[in-house]
N, CA, C and O atoms as a Tripos MOL2 file, in Angstrom:
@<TRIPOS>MOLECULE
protein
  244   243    61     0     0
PROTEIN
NO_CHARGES

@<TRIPOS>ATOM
      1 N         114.2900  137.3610   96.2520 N.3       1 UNK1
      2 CA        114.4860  135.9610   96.5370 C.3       1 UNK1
      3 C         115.9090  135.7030   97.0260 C.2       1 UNK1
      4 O         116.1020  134.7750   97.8120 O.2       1 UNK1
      5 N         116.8840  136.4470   96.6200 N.am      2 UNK2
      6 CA        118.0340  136.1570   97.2750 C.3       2 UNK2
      7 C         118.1710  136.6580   98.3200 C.2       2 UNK2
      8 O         119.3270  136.3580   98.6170 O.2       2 UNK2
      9 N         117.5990  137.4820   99.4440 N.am      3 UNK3
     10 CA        118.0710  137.3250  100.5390 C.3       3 UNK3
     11 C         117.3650  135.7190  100.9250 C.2       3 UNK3
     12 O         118.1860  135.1540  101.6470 O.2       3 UNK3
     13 N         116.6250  135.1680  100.7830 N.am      4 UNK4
     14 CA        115.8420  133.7480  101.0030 C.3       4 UNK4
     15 C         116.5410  132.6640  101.2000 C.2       4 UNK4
     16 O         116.2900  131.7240  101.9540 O.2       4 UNK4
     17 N         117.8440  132.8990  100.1670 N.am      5 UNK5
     18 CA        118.7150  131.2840   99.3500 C.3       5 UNK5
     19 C         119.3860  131.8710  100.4180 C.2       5 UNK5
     20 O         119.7310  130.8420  100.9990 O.2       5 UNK5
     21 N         120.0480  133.2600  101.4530 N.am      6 UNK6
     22 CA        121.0530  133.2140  101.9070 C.3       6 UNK6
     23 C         120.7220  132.9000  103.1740 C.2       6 UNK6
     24 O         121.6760  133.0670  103.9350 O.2       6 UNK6
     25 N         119.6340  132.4680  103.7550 N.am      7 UNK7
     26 CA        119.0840  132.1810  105.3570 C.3       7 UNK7
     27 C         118.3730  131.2630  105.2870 C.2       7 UNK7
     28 O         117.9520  130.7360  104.2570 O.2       7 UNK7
     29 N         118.0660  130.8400  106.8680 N.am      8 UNK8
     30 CA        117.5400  129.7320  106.8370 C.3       8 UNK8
     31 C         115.5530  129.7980  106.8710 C.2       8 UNK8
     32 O         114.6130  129.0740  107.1980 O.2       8 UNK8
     33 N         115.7660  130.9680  106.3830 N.am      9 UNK9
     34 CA        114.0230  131.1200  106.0780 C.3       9 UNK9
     35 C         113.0000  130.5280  105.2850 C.2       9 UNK9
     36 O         111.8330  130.9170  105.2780 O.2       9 UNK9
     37 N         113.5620  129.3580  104.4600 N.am     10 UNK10
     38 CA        112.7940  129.3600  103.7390 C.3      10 UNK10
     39 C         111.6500  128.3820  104.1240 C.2      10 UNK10
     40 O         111.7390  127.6380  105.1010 O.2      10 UNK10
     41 N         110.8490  128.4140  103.5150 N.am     11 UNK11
     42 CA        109.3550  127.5760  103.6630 C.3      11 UNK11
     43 C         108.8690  126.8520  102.9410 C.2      11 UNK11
     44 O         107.8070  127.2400  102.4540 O.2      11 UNK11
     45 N         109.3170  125.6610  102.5770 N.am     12 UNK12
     46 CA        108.7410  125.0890  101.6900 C.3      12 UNK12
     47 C         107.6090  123.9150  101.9830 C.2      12 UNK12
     48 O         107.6350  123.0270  102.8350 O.2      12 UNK12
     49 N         106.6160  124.2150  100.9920 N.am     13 UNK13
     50 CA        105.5640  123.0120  101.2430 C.3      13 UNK13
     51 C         106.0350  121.5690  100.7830 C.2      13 UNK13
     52 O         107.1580  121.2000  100.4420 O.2      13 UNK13
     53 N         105.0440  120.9780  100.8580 N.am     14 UNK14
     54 CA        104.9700  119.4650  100.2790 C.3      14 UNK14
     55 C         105.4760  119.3110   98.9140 C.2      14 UNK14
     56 O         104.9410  119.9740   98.0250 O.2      14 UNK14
     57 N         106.3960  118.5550   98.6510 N.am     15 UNK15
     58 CA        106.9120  118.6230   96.8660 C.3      15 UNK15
     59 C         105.4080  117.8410   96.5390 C.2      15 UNK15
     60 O         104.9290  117.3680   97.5700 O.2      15 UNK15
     61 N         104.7730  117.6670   95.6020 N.am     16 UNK16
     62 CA        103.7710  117.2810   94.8830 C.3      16 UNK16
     63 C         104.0050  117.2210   93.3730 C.2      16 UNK16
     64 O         104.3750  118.0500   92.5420 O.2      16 UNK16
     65 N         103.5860  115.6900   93.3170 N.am     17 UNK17
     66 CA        104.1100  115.1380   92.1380 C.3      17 UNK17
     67 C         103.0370  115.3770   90.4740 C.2      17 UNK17
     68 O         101.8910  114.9600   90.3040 O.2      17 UNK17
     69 N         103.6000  115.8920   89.8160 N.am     18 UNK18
     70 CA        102.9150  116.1880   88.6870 C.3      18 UNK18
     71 C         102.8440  115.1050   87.6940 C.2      18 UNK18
     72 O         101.8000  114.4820   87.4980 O.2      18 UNK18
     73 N         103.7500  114.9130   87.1750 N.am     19 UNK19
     74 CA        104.1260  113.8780   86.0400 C.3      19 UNK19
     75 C         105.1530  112.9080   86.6870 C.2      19 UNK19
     76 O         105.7510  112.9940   87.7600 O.2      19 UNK19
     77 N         105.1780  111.9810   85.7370 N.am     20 UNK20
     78 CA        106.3770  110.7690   85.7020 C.3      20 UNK20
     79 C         106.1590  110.2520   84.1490 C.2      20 UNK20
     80 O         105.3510  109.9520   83.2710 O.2      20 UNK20
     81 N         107.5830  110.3990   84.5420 N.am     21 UNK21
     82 CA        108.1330  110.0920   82.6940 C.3      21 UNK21
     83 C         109.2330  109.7170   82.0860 C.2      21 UNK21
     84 O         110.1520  110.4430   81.7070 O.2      21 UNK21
     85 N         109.0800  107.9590   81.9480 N.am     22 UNK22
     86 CA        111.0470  107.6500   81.9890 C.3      22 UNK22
     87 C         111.6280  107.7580   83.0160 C.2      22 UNK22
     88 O         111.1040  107.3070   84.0340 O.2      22 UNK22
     89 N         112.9160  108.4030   83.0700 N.am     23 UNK23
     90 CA        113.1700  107.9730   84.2960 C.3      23 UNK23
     91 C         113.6970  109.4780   84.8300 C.2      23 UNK23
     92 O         114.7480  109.8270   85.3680 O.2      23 UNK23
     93 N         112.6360  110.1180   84.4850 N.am     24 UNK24
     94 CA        111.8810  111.7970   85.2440 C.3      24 UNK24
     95 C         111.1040  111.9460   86.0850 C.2      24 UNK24
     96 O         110.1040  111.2900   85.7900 O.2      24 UNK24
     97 N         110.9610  112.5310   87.1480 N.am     25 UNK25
     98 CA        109.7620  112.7270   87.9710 C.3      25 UNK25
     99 C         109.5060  114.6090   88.0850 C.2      25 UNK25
    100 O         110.2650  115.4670   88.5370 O.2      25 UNK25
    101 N         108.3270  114.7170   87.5590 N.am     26 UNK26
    102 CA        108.2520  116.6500   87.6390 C.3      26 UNK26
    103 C         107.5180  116.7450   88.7510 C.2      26 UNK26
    104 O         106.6130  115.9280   88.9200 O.2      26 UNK26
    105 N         107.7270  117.5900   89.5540 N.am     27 UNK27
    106 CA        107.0180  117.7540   90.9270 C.3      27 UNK27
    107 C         107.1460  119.1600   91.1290 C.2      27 UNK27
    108 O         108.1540  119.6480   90.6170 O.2      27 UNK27
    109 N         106.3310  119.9980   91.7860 N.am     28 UNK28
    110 CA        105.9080  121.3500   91.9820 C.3      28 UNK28
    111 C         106.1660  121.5920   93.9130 C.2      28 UNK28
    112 O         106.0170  120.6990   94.7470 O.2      28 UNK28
    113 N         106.5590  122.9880   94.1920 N.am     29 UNK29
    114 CA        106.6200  122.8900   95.7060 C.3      29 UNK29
    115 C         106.7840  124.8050   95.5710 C.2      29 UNK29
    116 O         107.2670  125.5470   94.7160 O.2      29 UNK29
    117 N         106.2040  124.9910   96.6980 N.am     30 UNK30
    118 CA        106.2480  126.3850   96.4650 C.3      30 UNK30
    119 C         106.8020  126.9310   98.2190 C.2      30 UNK30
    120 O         106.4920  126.3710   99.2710 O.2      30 UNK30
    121 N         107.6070  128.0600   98.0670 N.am     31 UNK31
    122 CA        108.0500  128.7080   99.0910 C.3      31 UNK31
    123 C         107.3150  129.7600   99.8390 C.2      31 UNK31
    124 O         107.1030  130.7950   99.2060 O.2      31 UNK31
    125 N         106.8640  129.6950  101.1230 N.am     32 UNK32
    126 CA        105.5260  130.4690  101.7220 C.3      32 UNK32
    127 C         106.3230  131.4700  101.8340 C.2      32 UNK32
    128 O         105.7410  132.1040  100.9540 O.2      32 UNK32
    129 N         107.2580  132.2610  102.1880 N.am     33 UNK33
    130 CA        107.3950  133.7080  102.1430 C.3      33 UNK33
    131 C         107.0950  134.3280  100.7880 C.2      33 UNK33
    132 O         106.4490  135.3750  100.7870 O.2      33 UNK33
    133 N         107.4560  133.8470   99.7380 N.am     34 UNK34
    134 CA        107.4010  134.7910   98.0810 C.3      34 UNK34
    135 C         106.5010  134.3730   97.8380 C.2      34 UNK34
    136 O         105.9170  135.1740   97.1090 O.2      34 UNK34
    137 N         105.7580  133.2700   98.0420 N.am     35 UNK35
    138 CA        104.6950  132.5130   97.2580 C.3      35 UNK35
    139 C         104.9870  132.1090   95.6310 C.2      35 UNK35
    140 O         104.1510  132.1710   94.7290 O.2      35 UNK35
    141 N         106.0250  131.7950   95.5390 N.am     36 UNK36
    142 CA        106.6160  131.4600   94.5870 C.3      36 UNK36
    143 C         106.5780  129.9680   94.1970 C.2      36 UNK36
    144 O         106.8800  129.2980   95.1840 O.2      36 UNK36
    145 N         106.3580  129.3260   93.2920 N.am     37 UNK37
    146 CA        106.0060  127.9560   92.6690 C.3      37 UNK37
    147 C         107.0410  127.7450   91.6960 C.2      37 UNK37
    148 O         107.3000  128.4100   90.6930 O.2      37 UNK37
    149 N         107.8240  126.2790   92.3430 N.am     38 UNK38
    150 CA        108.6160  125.8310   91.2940 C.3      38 UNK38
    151 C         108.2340  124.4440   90.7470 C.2      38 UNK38
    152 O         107.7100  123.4090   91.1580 O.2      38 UNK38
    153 N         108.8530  125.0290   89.4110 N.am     39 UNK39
    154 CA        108.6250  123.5180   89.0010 C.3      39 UNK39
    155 C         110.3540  122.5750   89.1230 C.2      39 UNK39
    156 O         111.4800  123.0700   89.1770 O.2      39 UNK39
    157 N         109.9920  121.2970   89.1310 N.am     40 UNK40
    158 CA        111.6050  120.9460   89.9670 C.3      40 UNK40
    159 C         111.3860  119.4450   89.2720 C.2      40 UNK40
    160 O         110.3550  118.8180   89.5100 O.2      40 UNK40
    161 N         112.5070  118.8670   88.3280 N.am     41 UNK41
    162 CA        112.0400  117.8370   87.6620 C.3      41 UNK41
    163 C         113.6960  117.1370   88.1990 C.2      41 UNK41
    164 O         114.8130  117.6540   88.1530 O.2      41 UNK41
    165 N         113.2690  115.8350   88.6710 N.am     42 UNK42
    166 CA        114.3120  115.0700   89.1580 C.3      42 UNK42
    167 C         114.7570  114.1750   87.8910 C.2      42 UNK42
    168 O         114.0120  113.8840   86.9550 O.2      42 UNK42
    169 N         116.1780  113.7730   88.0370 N.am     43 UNK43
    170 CA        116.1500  112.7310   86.7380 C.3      43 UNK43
    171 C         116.8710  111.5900   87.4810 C.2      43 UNK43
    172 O         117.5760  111.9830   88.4100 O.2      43 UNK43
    173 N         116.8410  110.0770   87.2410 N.am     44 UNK44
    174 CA        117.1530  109.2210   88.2660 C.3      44 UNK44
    175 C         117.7060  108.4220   86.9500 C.2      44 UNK44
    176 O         117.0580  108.4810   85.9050 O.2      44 UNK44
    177 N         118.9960  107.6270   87.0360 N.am     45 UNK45
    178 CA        119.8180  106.3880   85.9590 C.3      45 UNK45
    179 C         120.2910  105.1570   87.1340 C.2      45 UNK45
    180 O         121.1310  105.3760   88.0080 O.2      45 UNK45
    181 N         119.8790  104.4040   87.0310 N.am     46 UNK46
    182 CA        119.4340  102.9230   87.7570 C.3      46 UNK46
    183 C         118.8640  103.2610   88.6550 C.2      46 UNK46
    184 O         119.3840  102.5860   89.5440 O.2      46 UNK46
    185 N         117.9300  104.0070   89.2260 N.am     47 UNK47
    186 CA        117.3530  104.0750   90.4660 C.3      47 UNK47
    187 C         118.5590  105.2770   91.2050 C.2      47 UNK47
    188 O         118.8860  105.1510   92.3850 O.2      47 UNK47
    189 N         119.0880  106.3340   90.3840 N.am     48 UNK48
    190 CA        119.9000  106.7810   91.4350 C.3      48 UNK48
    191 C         119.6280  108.3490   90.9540 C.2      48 UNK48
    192 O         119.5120  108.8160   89.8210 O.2      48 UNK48
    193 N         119.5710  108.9840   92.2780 N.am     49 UNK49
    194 CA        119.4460  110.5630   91.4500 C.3      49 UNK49
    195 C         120.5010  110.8810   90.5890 C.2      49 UNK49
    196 O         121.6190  110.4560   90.8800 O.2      49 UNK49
    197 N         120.3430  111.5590   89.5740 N.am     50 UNK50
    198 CA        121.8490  111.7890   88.8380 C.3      50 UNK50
    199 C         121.2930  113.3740   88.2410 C.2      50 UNK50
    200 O         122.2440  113.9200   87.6820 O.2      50 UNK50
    201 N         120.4540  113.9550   88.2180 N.am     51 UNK51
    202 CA        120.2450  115.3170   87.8560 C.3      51 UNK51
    203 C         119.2040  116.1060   88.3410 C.2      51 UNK51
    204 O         118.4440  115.4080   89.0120 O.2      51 UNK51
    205 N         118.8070  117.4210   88.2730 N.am     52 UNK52
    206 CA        118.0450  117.8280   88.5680 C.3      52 UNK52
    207 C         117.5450  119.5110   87.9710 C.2      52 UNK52
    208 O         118.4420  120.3530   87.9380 O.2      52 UNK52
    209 N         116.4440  119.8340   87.6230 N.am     53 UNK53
    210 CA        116.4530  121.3500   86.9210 C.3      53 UNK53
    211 C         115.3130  121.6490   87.7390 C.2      53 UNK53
    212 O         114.3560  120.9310   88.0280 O.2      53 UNK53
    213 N         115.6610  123.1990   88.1610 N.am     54 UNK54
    214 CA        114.7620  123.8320   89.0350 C.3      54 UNK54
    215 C         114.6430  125.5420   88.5400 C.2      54 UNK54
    216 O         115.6360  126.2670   88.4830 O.2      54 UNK54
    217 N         113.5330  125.9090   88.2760 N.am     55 UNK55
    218 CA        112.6560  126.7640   87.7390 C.3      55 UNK55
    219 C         111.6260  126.7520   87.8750 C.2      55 UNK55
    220 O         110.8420  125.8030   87.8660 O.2      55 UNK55
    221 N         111.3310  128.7090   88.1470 N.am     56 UNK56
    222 CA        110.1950  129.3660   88.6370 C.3      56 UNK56
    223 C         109.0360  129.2540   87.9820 C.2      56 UNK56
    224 O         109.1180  129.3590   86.7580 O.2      56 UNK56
    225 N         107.6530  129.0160   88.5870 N.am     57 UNK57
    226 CA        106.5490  128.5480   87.4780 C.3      57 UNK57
    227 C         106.2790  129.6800   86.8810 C.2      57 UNK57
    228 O         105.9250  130.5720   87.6520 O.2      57 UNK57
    229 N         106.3430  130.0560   85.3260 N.am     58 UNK58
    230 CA        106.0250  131.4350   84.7170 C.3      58 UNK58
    231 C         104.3870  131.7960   85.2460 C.2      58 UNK58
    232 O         103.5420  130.9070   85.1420 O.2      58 UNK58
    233 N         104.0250  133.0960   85.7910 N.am     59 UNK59
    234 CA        102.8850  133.5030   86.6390 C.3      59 UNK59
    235 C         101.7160  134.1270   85.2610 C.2      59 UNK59
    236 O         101.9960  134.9670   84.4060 O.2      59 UNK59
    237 N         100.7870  133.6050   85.3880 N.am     60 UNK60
    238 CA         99.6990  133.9700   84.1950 C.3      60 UNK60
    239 C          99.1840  135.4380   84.9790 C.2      60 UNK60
    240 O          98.6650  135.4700   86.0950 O.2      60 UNK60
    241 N          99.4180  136.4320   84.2500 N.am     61 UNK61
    242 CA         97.9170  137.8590   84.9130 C.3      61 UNK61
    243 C          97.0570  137.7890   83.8160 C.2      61 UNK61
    244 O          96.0340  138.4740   83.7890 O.2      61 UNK61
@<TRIPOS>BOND
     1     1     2 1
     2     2     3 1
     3     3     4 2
     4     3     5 am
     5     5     6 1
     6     6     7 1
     7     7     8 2
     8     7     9 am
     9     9    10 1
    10    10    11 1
    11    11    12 2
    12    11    13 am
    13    13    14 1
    14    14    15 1
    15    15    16 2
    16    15    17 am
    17    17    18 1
    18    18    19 1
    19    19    20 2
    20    19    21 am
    21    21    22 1
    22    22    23 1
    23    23    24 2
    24    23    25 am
    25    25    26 1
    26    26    27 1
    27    27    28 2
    28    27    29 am
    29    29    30 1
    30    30    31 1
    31    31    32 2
    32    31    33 am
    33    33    34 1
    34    34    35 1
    35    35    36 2
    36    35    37 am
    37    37    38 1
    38    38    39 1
    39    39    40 2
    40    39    41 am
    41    41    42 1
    42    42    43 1
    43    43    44 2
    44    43    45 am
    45    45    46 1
    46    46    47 1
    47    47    48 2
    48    47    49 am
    49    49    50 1
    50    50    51 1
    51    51    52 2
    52    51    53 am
    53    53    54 1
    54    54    55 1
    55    55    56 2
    56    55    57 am
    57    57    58 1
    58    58    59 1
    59    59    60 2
    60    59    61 am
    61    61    62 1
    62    62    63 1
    63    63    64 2
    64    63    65 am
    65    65    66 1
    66    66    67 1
    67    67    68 2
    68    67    69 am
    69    69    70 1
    70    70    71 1
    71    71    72 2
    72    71    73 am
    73    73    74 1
    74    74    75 1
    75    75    76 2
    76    75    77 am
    77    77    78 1
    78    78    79 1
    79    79    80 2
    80    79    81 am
    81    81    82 1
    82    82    83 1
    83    83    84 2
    84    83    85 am
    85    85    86 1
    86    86    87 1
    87    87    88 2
    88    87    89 am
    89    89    90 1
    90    90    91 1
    91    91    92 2
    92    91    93 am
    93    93    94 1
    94    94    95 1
    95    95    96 2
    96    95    97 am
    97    97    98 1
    98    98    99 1
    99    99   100 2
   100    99   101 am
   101   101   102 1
   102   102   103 1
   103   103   104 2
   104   103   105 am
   105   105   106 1
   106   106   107 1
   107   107   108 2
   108   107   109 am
   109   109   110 1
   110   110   111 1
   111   111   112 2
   112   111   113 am
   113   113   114 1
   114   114   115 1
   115   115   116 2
   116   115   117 am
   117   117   118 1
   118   118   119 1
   119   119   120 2
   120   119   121 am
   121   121   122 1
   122   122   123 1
   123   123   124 2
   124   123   125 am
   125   125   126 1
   126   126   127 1
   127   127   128 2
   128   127   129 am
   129   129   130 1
   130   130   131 1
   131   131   132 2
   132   131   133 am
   133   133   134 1
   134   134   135 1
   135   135   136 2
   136   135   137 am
   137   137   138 1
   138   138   139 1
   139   139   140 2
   140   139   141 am
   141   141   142 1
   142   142   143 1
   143   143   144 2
   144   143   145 am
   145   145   146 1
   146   146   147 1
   147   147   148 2
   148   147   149 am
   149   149   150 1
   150   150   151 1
   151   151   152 2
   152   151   153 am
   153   153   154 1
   154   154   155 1
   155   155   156 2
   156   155   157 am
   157   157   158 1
   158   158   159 1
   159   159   160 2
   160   159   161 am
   161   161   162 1
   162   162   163 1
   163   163   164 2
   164   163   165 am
   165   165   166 1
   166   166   167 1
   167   167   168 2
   168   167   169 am
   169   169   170 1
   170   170   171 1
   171   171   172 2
   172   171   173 am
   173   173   174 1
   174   174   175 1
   175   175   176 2
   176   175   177 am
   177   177   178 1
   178   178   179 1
   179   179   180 2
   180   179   181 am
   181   181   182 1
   182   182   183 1
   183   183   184 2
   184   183   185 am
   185   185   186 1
   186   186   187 1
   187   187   188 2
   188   187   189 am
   189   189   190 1
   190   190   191 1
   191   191   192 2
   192   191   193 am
   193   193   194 1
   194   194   195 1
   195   195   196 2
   196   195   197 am
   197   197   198 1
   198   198   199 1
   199   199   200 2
   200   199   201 am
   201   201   202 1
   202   202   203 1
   203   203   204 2
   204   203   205 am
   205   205   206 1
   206   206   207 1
   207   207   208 2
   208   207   209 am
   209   209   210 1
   210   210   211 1
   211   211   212 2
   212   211   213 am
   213   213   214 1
   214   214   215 1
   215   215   216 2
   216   215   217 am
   217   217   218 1
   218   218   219 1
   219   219   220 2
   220   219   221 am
   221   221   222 1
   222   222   223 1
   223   223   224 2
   224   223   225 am
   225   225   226 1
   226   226   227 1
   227   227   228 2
   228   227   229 am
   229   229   230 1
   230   230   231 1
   231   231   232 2
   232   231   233 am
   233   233   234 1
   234   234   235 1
   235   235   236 2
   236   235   237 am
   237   237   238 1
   238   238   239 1
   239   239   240 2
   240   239   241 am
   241   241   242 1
   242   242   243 1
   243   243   244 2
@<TRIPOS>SUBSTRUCTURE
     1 UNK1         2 RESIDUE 1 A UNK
     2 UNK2         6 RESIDUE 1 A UNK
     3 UNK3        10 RESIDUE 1 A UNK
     4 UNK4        14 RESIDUE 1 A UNK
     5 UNK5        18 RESIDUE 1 A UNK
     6 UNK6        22 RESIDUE 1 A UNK
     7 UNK7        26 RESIDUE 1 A UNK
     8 UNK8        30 RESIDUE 1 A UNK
     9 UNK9        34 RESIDUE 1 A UNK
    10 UNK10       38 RESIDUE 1 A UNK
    11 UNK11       42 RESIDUE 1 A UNK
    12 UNK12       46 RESIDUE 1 A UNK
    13 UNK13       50 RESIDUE 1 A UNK
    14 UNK14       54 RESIDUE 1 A UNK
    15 UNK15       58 RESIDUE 1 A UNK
    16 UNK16       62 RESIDUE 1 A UNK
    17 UNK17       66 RESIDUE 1 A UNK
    18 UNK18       70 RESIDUE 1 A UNK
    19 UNK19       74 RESIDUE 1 A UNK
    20 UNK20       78 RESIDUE 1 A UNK
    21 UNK21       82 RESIDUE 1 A UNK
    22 UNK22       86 RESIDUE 1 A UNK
    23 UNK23       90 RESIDUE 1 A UNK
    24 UNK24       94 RESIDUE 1 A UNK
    25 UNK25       98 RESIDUE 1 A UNK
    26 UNK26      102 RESIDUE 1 A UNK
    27 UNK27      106 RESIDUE 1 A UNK
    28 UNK28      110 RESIDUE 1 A UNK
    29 UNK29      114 RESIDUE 1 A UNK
    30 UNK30      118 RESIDUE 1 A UNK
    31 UNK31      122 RESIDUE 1 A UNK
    32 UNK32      126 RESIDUE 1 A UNK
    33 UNK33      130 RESIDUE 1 A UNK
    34 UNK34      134 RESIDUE 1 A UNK
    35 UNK35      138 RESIDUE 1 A UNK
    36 UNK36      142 RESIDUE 1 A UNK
    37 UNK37      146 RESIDUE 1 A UNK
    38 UNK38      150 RESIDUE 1 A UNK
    39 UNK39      154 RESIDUE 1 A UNK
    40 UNK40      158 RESIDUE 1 A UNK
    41 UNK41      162 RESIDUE 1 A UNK
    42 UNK42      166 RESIDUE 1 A UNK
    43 UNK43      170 RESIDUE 1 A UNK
    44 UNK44      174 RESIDUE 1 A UNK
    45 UNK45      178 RESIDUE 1 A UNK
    46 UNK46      182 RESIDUE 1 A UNK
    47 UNK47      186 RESIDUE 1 A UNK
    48 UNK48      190 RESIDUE 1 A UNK
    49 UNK49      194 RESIDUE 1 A UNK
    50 UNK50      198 RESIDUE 1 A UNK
    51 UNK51      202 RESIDUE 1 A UNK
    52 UNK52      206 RESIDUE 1 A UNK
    53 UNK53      210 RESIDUE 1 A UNK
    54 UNK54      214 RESIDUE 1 A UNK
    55 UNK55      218 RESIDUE 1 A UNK
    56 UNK56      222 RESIDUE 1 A UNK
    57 UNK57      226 RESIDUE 1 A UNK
    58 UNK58      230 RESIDUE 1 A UNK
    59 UNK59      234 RESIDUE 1 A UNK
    60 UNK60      238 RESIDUE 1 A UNK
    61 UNK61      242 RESIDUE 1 A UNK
């Protein structure tokens, strides 16, 4: 994945919204070269972005 973050390759789909909660929004978006799925939860204080945590969706076999 890190050669990915260092070019302009990456591919990302549609963010798609999972939950809302307070003043959280969790939304999922996955990168077409790795096929990799994150989960990516925004946090907003008066209507303004103010944080954000981004992590890989753990893969079930």
């Amino acid at each position: 994945m890190r050669e990915y973050a260092k070019s302009d390759n990456l591919q990302l789909s549609e963010y798609t919204l999972v939950e809302e909660y307070g003043t959280a929004k969790h939304y999922q978006v996955t990168e077409a070269n790795t096929r990799i799925t994150f989960d990516v939860t925004f946090y907003f204080y008066g209507g303004i972005l103010s944080g954000w945590i981004v992590s890989p969706k753990p893969v079930n076999h």
